[in-house]
C-alpha positions in Angstrom: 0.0 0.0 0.0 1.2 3.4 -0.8 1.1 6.3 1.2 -0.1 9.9 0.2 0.9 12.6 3.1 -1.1 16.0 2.6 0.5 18.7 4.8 -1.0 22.0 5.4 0.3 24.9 6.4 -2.3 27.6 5.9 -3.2 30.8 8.6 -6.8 30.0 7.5 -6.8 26.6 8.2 -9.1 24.7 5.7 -10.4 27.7 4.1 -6.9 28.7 2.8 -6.9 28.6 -1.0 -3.7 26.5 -0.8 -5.6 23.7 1.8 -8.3 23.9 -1.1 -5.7 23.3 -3.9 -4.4 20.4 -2.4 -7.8 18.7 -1.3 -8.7 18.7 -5.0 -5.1 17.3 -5.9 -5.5 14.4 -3.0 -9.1 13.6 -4.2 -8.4 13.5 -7.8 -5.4 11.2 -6.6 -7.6 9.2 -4.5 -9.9 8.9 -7.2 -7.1 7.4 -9.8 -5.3 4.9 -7.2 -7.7 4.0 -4.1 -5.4 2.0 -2.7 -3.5 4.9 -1.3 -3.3 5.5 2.7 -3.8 9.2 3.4 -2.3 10.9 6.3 -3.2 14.4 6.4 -1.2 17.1 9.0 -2.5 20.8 9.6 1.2 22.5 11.1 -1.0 25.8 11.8 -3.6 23.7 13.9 -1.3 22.2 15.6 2.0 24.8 16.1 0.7 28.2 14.3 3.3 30.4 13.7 3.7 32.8 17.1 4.3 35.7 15.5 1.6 35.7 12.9 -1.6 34.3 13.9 -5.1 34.4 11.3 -7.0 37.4 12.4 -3.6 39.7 12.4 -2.6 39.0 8.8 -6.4 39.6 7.6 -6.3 43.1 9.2 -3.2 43.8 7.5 -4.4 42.6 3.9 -8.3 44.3 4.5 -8.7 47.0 2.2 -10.4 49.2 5.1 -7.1 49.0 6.5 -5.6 51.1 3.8 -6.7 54.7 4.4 -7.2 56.4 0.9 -5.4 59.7 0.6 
């Protein structure tokens, strides 16, 4: 049995567009050889990054936070 190891390392968890990318690549995998074992680790779930933590970097990429002049 092979095995296929998805790991994610996305500040918005499963709603990350790069989470989301690789889903589709593991299921289309999954799909082709389905005798694959999956093993599936979330590094920001489990040890985010201290100094840089979901709702900061959203502020910091919000529009609203960039006052027009």
């Amino acid at each position: 049995m092979k095995t296929l190891m998805q790991i994610n390392n996305s500040l918005f968890s499963e709603q990350g567009r790069s989470p989301k990318l690789a889903q589709r690549f593991v299921r289309a995998r999954q799909s082709r050889n389905t005798d694959k074992r999956l093993i599936v680790r979330d590094l920001a779930l489990n040890h985010p990054a201290p100094h840089l933590i979901a709702d900061l970097f959203q502020a910091l990429i919000t529009y609203s936070a960039f006052p027009r002049h």
